[in-house]
Backbone of each chain as ProteinMPNN parsed JSONL, in Angstrom:
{"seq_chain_A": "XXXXXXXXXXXXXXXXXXXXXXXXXXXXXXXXXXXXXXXXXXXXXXXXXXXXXXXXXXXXXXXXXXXXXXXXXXXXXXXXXXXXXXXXXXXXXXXXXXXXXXXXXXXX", "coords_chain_A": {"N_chain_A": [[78.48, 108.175, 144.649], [78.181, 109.651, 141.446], [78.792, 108.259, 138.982], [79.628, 107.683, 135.435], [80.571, 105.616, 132.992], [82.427, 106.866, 129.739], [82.473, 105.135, 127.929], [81.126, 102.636, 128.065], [78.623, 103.293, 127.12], [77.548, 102.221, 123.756], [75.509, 102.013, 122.07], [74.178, 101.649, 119.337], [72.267, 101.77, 116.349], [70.333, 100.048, 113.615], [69.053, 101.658, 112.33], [68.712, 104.784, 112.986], [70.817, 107.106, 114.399], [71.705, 106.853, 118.143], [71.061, 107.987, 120.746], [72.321, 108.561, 123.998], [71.927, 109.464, 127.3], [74.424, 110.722, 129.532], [74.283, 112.145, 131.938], [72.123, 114.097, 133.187], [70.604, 117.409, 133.893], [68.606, 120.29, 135.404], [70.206, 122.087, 134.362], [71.679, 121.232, 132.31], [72.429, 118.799, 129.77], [74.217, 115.857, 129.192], [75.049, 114.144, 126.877], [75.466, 110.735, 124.846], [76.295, 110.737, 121.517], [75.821, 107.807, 119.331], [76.624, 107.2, 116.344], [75.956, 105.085, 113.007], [77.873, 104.527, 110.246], [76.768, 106.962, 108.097], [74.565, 108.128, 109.165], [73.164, 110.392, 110.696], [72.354, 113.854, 111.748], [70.368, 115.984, 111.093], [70.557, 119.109, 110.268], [69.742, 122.186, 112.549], [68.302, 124.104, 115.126], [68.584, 125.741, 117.982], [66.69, 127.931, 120.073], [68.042, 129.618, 122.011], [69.557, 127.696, 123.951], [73.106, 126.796, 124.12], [75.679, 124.04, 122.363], [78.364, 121.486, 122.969], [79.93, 119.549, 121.141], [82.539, 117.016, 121.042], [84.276, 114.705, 119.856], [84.463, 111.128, 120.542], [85.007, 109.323, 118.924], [85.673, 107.569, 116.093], [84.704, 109.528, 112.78], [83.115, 112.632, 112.519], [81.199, 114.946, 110.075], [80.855, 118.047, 110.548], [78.205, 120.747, 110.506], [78.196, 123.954, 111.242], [76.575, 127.133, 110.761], [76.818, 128.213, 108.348], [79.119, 127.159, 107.461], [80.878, 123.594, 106.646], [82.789, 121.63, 108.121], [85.065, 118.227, 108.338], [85.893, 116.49, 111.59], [87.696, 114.158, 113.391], [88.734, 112.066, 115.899], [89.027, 113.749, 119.571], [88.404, 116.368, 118.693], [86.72, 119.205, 119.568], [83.455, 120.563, 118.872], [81.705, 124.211, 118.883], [79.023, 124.96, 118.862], [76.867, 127.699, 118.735], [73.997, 128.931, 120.761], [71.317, 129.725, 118.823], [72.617, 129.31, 116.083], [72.671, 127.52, 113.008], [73.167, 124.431, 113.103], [74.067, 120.698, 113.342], [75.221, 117.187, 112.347], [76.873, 114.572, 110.593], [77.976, 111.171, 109.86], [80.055, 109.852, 107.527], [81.26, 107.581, 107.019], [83.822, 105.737, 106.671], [83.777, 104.512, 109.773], [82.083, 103.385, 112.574], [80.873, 106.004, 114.537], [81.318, 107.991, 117.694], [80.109, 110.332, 120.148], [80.489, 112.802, 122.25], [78.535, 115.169, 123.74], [76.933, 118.183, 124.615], [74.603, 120.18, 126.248], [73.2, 123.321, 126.838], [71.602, 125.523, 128.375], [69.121, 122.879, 129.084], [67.011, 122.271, 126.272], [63.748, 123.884, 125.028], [62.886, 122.247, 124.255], [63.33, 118.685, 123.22]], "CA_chain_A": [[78.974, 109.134, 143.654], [77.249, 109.466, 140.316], [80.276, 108.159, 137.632], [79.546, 106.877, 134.232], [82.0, 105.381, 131.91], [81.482, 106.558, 128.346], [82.763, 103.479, 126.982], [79.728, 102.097, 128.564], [77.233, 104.174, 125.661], [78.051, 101.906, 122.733], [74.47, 101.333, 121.39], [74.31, 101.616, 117.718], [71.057, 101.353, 115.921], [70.654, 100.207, 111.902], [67.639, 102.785, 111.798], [69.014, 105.893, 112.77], [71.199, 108.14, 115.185], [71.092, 106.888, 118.789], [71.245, 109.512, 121.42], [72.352, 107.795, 125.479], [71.922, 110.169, 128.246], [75.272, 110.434, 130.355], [73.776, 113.166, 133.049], [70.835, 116.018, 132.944], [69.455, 118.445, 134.951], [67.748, 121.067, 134.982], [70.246, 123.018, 134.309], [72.083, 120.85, 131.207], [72.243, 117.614, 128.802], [75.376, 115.382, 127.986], [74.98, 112.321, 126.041], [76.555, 109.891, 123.626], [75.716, 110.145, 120.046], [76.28, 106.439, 118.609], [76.149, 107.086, 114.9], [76.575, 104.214, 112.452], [78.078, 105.226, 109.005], [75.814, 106.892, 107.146], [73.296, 108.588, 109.744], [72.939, 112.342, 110.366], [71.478, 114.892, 112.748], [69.783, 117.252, 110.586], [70.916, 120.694, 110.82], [68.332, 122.538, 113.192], [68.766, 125.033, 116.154], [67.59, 125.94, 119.604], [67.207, 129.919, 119.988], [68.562, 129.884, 123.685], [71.025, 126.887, 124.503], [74.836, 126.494, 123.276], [75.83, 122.947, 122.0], [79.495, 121.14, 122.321], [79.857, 117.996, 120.616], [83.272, 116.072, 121.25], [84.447, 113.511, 119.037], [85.049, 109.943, 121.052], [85.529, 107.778, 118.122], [85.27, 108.036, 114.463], [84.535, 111.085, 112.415], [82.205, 113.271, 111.784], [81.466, 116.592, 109.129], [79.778, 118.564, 111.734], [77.912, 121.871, 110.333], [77.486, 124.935, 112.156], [75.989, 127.947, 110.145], [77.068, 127.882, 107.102], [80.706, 126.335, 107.313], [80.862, 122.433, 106.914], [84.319, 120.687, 108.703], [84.974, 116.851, 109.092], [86.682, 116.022, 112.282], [88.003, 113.161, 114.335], [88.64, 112.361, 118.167], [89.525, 114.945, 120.482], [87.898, 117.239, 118.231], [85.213, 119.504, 120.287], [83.403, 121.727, 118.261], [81.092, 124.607, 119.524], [77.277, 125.632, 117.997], [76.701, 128.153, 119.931], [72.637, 129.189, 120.566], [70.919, 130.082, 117.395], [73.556, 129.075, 115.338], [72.012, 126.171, 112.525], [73.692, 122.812, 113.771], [73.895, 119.272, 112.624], [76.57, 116.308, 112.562], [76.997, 113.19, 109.627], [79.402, 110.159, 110.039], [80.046, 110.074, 105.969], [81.849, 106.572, 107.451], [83.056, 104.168, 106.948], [83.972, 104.014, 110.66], [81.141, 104.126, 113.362], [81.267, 107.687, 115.458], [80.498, 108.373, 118.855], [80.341, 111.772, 120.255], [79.94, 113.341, 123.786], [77.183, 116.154, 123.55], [76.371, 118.666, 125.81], [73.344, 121.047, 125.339], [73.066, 123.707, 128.255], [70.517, 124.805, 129.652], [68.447, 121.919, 127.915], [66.86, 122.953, 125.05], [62.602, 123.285, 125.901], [61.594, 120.962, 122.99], [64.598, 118.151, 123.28]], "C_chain_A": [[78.4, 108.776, 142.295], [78.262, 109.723, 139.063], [79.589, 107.408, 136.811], [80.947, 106.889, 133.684], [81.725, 105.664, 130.424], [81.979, 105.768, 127.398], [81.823, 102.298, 127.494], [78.871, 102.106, 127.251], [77.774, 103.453, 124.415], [76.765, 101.764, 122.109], [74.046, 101.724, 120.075], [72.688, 101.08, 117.421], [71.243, 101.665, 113.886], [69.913, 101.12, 111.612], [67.885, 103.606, 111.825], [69.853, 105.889, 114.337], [70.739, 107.778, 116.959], [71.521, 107.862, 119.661], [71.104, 108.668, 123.789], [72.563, 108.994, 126.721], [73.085, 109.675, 129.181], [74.61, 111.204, 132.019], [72.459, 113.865, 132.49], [70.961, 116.231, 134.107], [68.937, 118.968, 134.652], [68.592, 122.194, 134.366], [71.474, 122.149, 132.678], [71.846, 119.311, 130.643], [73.561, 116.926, 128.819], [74.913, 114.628, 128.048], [75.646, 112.029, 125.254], [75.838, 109.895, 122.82], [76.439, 109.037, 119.74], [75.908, 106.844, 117.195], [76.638, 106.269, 114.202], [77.156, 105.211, 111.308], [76.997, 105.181, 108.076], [74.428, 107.808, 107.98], [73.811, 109.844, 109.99], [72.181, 112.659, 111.531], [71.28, 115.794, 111.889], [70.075, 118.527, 111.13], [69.682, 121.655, 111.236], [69.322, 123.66, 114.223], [68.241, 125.273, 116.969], [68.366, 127.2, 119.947], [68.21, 129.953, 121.311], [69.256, 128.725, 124.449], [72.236, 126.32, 122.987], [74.666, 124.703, 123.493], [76.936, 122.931, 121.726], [79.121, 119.566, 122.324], [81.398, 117.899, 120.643], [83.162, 114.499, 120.98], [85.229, 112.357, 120.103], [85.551, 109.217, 120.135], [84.835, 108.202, 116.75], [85.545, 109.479, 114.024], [83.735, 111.275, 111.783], [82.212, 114.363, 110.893], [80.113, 116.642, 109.978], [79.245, 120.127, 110.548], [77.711, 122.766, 111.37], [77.684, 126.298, 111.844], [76.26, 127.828, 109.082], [78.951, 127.175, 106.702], [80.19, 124.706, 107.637], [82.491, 121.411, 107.461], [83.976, 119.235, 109.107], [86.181, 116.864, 109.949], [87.277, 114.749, 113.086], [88.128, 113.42, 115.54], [89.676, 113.654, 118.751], [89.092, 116.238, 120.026], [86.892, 117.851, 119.131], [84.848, 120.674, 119.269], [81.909, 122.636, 118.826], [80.085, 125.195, 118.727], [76.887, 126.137, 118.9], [75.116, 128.666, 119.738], [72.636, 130.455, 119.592], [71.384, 130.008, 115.75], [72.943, 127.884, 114.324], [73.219, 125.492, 112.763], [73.496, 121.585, 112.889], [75.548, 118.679, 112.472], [76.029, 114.929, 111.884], [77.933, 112.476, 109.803], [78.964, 109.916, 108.304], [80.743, 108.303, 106.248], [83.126, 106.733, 106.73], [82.862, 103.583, 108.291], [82.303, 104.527, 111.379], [81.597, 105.072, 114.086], [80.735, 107.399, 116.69], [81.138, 109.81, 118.722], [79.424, 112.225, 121.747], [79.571, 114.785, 123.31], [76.457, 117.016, 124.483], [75.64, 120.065, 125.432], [73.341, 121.986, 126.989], [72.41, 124.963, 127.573], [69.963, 124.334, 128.658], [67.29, 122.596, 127.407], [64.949, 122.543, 125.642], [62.155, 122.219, 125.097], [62.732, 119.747, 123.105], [64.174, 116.925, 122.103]], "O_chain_A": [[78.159, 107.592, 142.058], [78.509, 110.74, 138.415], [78.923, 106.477, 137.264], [81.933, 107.62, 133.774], [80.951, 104.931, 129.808], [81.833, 105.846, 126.178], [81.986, 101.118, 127.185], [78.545, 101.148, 126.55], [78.626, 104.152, 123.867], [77.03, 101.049, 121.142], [73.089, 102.477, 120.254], [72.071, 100.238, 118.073], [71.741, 102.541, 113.178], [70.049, 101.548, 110.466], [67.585, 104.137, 110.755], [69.681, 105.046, 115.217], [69.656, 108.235, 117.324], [72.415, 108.616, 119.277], [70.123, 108.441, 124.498], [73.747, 109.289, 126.886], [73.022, 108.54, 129.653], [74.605, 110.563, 133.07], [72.081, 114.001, 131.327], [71.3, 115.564, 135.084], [68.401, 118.705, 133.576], [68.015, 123.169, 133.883], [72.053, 123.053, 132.076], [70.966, 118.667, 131.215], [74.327, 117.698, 128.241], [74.306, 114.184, 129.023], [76.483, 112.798, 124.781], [74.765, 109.299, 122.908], [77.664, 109.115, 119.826], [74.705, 106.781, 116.94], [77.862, 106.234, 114.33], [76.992, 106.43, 111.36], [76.442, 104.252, 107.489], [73.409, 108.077, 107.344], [74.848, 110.27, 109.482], [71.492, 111.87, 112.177], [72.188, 116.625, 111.866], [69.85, 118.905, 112.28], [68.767, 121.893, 110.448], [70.519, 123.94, 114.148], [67.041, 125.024, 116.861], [69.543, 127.541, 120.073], [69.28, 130.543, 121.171], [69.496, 128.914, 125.642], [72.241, 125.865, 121.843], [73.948, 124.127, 124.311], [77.354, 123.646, 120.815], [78.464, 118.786, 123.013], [81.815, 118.946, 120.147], [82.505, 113.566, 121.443], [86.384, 112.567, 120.474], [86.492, 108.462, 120.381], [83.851, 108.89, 116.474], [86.255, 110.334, 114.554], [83.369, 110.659, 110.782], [83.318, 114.899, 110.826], [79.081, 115.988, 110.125], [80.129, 120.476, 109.766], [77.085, 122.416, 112.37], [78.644, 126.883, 112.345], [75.629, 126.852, 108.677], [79.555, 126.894, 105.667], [79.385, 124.439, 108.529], [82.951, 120.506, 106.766], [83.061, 118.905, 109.861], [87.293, 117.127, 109.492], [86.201, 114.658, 113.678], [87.853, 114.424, 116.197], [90.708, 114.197, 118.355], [89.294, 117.219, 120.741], [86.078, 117.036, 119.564], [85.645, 121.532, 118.89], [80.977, 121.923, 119.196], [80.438, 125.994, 117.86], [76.52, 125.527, 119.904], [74.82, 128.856, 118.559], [73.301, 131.484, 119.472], [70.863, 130.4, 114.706], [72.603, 126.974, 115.08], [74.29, 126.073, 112.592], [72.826, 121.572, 111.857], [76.616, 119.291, 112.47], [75.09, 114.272, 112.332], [78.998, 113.076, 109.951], [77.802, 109.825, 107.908], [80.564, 107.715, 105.181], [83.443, 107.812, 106.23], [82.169, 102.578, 108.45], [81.583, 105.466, 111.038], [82.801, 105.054, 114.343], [79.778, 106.634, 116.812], [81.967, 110.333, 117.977], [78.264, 112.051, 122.12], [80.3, 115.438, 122.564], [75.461, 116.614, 125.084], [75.998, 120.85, 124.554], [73.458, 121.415, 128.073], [72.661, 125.329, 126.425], [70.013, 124.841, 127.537], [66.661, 123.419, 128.073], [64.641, 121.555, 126.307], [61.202, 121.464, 125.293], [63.645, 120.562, 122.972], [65.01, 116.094, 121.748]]}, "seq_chain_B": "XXXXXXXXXXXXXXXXXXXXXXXXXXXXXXXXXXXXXXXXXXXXXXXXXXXXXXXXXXXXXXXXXXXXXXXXXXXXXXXXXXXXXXXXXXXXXXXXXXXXXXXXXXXX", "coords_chain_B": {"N_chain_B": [[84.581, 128.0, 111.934], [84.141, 127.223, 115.377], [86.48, 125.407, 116.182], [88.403, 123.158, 118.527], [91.172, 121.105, 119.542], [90.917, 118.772, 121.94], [93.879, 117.317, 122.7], [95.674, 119.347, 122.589], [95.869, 120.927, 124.578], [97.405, 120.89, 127.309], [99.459, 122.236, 129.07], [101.438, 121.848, 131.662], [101.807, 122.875, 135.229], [104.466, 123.38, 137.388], [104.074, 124.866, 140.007], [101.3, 124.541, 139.957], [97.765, 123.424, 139.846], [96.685, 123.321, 136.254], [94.296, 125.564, 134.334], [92.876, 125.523, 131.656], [90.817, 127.304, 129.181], [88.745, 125.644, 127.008], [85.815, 126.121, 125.479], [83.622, 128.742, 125.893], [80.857, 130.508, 127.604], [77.779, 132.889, 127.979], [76.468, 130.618, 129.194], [78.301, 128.54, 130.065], [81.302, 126.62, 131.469], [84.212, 125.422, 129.46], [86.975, 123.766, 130.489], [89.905, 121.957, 130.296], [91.808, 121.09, 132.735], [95.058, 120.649, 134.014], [96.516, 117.95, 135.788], [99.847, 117.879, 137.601], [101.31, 115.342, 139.098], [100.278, 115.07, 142.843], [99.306, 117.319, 142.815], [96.092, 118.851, 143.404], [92.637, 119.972, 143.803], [91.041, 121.986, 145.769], [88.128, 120.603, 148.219], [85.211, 122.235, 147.217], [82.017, 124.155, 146.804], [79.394, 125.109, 144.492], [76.878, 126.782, 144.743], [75.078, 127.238, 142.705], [75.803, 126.344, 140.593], [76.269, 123.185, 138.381], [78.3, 120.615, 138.047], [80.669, 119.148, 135.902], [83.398, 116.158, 135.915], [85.522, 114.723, 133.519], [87.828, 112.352, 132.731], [90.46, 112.47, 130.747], [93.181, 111.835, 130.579], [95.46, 109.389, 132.87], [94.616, 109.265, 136.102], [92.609, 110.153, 138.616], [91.342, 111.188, 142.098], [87.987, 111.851, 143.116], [86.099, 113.745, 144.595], [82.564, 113.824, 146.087], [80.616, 115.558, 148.038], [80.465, 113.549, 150.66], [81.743, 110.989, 149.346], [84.513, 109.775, 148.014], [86.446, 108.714, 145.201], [88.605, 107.019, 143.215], [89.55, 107.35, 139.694], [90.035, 106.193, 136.194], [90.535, 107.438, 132.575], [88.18, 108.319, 130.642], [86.372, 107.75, 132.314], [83.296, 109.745, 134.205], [82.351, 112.215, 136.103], [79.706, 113.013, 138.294], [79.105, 116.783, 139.649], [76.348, 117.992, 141.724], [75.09, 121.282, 141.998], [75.236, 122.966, 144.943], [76.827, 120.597, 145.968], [79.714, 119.792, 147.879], [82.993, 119.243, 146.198], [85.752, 117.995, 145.133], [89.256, 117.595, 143.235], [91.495, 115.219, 143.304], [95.038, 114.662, 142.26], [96.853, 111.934, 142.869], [99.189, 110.92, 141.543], [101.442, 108.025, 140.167], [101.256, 109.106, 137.697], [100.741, 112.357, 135.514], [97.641, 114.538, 135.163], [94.461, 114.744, 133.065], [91.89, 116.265, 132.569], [88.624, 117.211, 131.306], [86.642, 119.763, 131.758], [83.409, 120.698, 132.659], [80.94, 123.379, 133.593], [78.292, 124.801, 134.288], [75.868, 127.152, 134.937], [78.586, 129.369, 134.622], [79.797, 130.228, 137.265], [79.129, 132.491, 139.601], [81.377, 133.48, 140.73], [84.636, 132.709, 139.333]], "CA_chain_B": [[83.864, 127.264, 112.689], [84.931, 127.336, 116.383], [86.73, 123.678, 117.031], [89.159, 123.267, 119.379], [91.415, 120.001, 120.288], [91.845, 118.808, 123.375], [95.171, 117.233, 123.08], [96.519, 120.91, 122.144], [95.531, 121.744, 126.182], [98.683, 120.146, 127.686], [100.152, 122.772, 130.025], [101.223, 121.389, 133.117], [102.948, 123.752, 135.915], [105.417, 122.756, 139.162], [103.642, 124.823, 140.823], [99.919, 124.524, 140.741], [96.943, 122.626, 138.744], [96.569, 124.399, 135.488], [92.704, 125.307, 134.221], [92.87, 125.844, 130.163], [89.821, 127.218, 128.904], [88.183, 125.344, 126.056], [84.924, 127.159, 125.199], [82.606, 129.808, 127.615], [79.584, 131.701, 126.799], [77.288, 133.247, 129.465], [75.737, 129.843, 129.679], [78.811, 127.37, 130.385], [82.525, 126.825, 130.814], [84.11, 123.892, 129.521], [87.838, 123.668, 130.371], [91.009, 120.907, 130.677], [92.475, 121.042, 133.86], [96.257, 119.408, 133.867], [97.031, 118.257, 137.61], [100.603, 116.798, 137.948], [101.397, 114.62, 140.364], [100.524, 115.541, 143.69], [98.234, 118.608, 142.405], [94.479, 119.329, 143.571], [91.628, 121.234, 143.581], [90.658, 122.061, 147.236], [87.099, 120.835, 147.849], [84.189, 123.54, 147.475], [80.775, 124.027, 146.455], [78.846, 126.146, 143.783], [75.384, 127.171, 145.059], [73.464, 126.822, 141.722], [76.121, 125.551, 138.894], [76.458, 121.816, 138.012], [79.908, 120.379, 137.174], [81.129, 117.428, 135.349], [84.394, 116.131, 135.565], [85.694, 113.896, 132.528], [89.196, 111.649, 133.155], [91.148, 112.477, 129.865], [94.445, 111.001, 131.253], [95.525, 109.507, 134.375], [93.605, 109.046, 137.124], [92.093, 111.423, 139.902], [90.587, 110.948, 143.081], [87.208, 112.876, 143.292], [85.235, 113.986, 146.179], [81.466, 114.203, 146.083], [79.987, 115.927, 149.306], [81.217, 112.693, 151.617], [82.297, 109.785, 149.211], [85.386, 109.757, 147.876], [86.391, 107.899, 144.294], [89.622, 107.0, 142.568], [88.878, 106.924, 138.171], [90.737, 106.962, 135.248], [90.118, 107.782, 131.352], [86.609, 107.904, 130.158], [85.351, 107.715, 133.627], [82.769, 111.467, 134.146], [81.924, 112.744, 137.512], [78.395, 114.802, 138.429], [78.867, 117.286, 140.93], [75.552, 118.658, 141.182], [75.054, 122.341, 142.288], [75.507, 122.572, 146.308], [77.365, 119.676, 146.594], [81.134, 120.11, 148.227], [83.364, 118.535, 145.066], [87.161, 118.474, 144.683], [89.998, 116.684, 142.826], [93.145, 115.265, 143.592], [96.132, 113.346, 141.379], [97.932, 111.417, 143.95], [100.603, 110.432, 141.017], [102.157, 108.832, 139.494], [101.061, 109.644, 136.563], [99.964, 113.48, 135.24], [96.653, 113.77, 134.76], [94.211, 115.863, 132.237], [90.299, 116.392, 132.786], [87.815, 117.751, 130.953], [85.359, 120.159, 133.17], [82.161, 121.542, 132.301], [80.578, 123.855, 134.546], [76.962, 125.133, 133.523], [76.043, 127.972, 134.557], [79.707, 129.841, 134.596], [79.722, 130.565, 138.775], [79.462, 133.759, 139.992], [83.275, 133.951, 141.215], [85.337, 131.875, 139.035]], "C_chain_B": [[84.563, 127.051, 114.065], [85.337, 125.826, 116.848], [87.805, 123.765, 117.928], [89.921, 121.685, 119.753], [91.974, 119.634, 121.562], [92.671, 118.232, 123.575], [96.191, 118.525, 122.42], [96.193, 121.546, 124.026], [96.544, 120.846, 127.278], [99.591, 120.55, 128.63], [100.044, 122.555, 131.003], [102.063, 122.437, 133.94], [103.403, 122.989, 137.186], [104.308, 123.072, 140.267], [102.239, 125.01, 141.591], [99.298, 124.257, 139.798], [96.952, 123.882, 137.549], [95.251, 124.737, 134.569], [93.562, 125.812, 132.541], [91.289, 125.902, 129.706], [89.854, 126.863, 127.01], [87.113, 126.249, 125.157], [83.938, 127.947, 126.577], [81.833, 130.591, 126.44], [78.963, 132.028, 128.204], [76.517, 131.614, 130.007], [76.783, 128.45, 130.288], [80.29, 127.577, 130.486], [82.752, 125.559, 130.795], [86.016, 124.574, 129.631], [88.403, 122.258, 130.445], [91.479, 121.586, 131.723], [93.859, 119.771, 133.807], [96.47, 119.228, 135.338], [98.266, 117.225, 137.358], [100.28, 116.378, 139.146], [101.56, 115.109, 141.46], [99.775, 116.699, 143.78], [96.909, 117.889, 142.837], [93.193, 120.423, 143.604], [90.922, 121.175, 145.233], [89.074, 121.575, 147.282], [86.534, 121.957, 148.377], [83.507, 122.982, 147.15], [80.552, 125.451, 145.574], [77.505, 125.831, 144.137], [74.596, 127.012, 143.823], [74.685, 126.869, 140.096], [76.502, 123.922, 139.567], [77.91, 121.868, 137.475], [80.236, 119.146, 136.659], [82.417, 117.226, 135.358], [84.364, 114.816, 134.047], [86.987, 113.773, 132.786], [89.762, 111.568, 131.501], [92.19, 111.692, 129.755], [94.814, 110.916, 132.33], [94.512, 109.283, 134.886], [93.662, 109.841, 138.38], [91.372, 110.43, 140.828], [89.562, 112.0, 143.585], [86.278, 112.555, 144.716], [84.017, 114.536, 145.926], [80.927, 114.398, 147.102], [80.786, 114.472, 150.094], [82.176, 111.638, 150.91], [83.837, 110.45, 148.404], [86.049, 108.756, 146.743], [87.902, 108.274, 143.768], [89.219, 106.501, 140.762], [89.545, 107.597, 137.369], [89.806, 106.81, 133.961], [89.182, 107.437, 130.844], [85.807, 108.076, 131.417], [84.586, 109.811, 133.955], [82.228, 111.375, 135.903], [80.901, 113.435, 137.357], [78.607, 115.467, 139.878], [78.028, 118.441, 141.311], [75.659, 119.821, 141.971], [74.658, 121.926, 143.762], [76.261, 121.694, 146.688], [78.874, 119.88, 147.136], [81.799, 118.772, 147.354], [85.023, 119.12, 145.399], [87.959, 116.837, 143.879], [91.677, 116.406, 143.039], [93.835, 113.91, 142.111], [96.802, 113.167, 142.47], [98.879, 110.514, 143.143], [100.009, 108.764, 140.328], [102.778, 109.792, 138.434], [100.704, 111.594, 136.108], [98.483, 113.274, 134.656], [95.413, 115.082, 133.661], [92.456, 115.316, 132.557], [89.591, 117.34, 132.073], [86.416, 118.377, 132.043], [84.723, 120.817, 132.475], [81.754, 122.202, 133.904], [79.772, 124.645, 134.108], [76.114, 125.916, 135.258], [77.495, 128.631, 134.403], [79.287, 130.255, 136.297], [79.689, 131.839, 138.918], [80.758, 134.332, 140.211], [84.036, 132.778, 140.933], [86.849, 131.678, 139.667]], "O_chain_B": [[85.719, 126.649, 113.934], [84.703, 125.171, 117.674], [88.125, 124.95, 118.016], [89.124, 120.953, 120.339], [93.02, 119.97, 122.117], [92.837, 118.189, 124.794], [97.29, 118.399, 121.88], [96.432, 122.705, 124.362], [95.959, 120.096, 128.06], [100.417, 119.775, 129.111], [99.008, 122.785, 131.627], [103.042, 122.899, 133.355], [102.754, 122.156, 137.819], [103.773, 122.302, 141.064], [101.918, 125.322, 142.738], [99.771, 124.592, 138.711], [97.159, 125.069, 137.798], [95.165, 123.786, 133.792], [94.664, 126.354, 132.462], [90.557, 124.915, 129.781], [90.505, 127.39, 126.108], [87.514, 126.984, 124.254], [83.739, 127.669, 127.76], [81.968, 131.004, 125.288], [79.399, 131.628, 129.283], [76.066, 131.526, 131.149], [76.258, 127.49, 130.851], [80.775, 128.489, 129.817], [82.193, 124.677, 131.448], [86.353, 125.591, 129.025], [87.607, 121.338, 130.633], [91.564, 122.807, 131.594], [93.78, 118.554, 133.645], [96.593, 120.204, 136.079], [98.061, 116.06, 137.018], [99.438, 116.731, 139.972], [102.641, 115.662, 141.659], [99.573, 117.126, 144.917], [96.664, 116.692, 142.69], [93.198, 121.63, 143.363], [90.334, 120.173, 145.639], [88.459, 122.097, 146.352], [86.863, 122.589, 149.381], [83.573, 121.764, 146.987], [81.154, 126.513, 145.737], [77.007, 124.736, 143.877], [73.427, 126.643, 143.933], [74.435, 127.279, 138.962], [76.851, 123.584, 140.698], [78.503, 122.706, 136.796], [79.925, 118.114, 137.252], [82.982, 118.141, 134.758], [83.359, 114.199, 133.695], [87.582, 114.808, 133.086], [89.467, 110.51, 130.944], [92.204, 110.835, 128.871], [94.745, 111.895, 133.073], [93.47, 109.09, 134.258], [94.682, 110.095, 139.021], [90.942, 109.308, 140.562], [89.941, 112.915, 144.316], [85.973, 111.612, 145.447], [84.046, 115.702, 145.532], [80.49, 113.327, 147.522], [82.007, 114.549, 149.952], [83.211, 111.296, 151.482], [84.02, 111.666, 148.35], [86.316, 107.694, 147.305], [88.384, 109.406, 143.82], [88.665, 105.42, 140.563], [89.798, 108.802, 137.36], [88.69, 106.291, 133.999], [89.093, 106.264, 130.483], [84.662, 108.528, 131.426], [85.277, 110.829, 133.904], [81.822, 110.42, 136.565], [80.852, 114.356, 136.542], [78.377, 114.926, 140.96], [78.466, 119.592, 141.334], [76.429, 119.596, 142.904], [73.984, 120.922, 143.995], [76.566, 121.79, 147.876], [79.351, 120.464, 146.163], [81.44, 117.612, 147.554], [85.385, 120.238, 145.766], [87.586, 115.664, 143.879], [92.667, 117.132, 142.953], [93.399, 112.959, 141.462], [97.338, 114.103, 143.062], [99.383, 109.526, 143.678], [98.865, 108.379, 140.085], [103.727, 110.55, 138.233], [100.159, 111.977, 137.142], [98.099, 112.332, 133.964], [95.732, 116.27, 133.662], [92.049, 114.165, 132.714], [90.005, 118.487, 132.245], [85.6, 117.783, 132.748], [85.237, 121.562, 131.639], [82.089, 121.756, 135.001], [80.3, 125.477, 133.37], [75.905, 125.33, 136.32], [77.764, 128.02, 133.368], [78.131, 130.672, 136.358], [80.437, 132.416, 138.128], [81.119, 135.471, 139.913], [84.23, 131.907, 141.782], [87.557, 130.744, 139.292]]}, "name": "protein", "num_of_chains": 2, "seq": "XXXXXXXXXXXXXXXXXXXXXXXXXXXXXXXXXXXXXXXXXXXXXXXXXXXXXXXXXXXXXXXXXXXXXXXXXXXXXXXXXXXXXXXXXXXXXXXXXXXXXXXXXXXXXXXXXXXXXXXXXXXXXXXXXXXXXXXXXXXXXXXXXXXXXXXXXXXXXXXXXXXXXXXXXXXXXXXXXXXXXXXXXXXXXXXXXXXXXXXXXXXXXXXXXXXXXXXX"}
């Protein structure tokens, strides 16, 4: 059976934003964003797949089109395709965040 | 901005698992599923969607085509498209799951 734990995905990087593959296919994406305080996903967009991000830990100020909200855990919030996107941990705490991109995006 | 928390998805019933939808678009559904104790999901199969479970609270016993797994909170399931998948709570606890399911199935 093909189980991850996502208290496994802790890997933090001082350079930027890391990004841990929980699953793919062909037909979606989830992963763990590790963000320290202070790193960012640039607000961007992919014409033809939806994006939920779910807050594990910390908090982020997620954008998605022109509204900016900071949330904490249990938070899921939805960017749906074509929508501009992006997610900052403003800290001080580190963030994670479960991430799921469907159908995966062609440029990733 | 569309957020949603998932400890606001909490409805449990006597008499049968209860699906709460989170977000859906034509490309995905993501719900909570509450199963008290003693609740399941019969196994099946979806011919060409992917499913993930995610262990919110509690602990389930999932079924991937033959094996058979007991996993609580944090723990994610893949049950890729074709495969025969189900879930049980065998107690004593109640239990809450996060499900994705990419594409949305033909006959939900």
């Amino acid at each position: 059976m093909d189980v991850k734990h996502l208290s496994s995905f802790q890997g933090f990087s001082l350079e930027k934003l890391q990004k841990h593959a929980v699953f793919q296919s062909g037909r979606f994406l989830l992963d763990v964003y590790c963000l320290a305080a202070g790193q960012s996903q640039k607000p961007h967009r992919h014409t033809s797949s939806d994006k939920v991000y779910v807050v594990l830990e910390g908090r982020c100020r997620f954008r998605v089109g022109t509204e900016e909200e900071t949330h904490g855990p249990g938070a899921s919030v939805f960017a749906p395709a074509g929508a501009e996107h992006g997610v900052a941990n403003d800290g001080p705490e580190p963030a994670r965040l479960l991430v799921l991109m469907t159908p995966p995006p062609e440029h990733v």
